[in-house]
C-alpha positions in Angstrom: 2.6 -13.4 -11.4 4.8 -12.5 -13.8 8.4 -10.8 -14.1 9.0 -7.1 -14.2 12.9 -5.8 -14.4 14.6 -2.7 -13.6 15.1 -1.5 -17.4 13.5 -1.8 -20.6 16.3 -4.7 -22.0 15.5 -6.8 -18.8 11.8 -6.7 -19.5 11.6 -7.4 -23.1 13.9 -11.2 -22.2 11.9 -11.4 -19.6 8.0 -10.9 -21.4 8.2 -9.0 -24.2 7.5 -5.6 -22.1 4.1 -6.5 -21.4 4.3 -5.8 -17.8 4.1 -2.3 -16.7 6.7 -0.6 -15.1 8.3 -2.3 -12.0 7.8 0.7 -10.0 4.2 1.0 -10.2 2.2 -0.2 -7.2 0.3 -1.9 -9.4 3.0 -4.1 -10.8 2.4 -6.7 -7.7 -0.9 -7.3 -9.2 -0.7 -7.4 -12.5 -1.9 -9.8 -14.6 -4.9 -8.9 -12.7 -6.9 -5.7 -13.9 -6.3 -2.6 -11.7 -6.4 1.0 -11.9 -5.0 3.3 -9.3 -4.6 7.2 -9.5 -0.9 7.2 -7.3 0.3 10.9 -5.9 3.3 11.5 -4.4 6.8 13.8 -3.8 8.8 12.0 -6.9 5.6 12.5 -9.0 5.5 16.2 -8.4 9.1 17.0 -8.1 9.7 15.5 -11.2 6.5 17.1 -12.8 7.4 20.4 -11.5 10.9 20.1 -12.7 9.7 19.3 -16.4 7.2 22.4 -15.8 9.3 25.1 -14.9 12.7 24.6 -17.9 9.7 26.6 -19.5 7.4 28.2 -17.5 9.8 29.1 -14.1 6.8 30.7 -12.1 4.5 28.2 -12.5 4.2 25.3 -9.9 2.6 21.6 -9.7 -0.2 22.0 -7.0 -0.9 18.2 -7.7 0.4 15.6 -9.8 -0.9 11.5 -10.0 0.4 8.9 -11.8 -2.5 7.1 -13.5 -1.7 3.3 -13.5 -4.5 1.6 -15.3 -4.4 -2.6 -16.8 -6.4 -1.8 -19.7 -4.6 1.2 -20.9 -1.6 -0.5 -19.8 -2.2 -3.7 -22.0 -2.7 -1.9 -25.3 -0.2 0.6 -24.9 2.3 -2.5 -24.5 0.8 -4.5 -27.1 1.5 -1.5 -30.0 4.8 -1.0 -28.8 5.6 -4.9 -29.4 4.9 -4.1 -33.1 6.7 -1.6 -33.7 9.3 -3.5 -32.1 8.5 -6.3 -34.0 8.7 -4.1 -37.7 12.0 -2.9 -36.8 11.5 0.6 -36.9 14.1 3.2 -37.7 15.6 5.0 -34.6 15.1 8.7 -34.9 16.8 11.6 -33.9 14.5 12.1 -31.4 15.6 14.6 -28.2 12.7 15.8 -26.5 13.2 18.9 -23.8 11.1 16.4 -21.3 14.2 13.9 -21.3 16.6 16.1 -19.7 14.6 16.4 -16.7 13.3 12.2 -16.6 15.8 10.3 -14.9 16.0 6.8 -13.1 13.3 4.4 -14.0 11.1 6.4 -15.8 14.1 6.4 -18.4 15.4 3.0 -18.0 12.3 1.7 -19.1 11.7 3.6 -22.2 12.1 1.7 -25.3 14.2 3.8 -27.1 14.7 1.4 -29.8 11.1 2.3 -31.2 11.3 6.3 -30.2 9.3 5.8 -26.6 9.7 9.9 -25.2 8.0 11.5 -22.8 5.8 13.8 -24.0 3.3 16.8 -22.3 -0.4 17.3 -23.7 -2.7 20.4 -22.4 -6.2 19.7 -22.1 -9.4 20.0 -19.8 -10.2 18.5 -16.5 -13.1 16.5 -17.7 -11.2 15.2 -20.5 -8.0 14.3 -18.8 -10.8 12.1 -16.6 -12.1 10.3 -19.4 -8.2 10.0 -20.7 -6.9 8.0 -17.8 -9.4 5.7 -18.6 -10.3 5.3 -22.0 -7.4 6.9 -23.9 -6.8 9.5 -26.7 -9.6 10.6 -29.3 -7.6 12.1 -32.0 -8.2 15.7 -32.9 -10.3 16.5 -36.2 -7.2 19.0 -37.3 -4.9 21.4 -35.9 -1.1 22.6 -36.8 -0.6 19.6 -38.5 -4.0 17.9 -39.3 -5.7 15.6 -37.4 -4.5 13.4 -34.7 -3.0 13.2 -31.4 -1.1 16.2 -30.3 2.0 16.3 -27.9 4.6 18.6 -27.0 8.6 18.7 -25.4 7.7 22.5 -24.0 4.9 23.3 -21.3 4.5 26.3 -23.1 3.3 24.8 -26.2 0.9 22.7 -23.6 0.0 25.1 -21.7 -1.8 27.3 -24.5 -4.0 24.2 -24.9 -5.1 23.1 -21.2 -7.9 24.9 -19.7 -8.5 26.4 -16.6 -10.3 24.7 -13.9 -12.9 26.3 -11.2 -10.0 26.7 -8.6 -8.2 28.6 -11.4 -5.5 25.8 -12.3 -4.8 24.2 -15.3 -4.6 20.7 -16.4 -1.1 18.9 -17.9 -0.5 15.4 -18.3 2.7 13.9 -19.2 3.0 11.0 -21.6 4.6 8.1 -22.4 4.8 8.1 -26.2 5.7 5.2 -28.7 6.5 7.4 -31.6 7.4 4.2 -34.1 8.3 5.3 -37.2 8.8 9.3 -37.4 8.0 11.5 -40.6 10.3 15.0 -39.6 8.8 18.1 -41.3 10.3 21.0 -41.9 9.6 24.5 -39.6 6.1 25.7 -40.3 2.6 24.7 -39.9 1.1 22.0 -42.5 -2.6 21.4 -41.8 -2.7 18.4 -43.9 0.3 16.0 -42.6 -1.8 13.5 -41.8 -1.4 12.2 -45.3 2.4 10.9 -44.4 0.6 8.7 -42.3 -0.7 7.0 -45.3 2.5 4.9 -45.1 2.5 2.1 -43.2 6.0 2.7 -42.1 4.9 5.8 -40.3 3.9 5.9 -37.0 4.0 9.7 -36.4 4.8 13.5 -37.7 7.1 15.5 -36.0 6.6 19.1 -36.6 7.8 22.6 -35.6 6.1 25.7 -35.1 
């Protein structure tokens, strides 16, 4: 079995951050492959607080914390090299971080811009998310690629309705590596900073 600490410093002495979070109950079995889809009152107090800085008359109905080996292994894996190319801390305060606290904070690597970060989207994708990650979009605001937000409205514009007439929000843990800052305004082809290597991703306003 191996070791999982309490904070992000203790994990990277410990194994380089490969293991996931010490809190999740699939921490016990890791290395061995698991995927669990946990509820629970911290889950959706916390999801409901993040929620309603923006939108106060909206509220969580249901909230799960998706805990999955695979996903796990290569989210780790590309946050060992940005660690590993030194990236340059940014100036990065997302609205989400003033309502994370405890261990969902403590184990952020802040050293290569790890944020929380929201991302609206349908119930059938969010499925096939939680299990197979992210396919970037073909364009958008800012070209193509993978889009998150700090406010739920933002999100919210972007996450469809199910049949029960709810919509569907997941909240992220981002490794933003290397970040490109653009000015306010929309720029449909960004995507192009990404042609250098040393960055990661594009942080826009609109």
């Amino acid at each position: 079995k191996g070791m999982c600490g309490h904070d992000i410093d203790c994990d990277i002495r410990a194994n380089e951050a490969v293991c996931p979070p010490w809190y999740w109950r699939s921490a016990a079995v890791w290395p061995e492959p698991f995927h669990e889809e946990i509820g629970g009152d911290y889950v959706k107090e916390m999801g409901t607080k993040i929620l309603q800085r923006r939108l106060p008359d909206w509220k969580v109905v249901r909230c799960e914390r998706i805990e999955d080996a695979l996903l796990w292994e290569k989210f780790s894996a590309k946050r060992a090299q940005l660690r590993e190319r030194k990236v340059m801390k940014a100036d990065v305060r997302p609205e989400t971080a003033e309502s994370i606290q405890y261990s969902a904070n403590t184990t952020l690597d802040h050293g290569v811009n790890e944020v929380w970060l929201l991302h609206g989207t349908s119930e059938e994708a969010a499925k096939a998310i939680s299990r197979s990650n992210f396919t970037a979009s073909s364009g958008g605001c800012f070209g193509s690629g993978i889009y998150f937000a700090d406010d739920a409205r933002k999100s919210n514009q972007y996450a469809s309705r199910t049949e029960e007439d709810q919509k569907i929000m997941l909240l992220c843990r981002v490794a933003l590596g290397g970040v490109k800052m653009l000015p306010e305004g929309q720029d449909r082809t960004a995507e192009r900073y990404a042609e250098d290597p040393n960055i990661d991703s594009i942080l826009g306003f609109t």
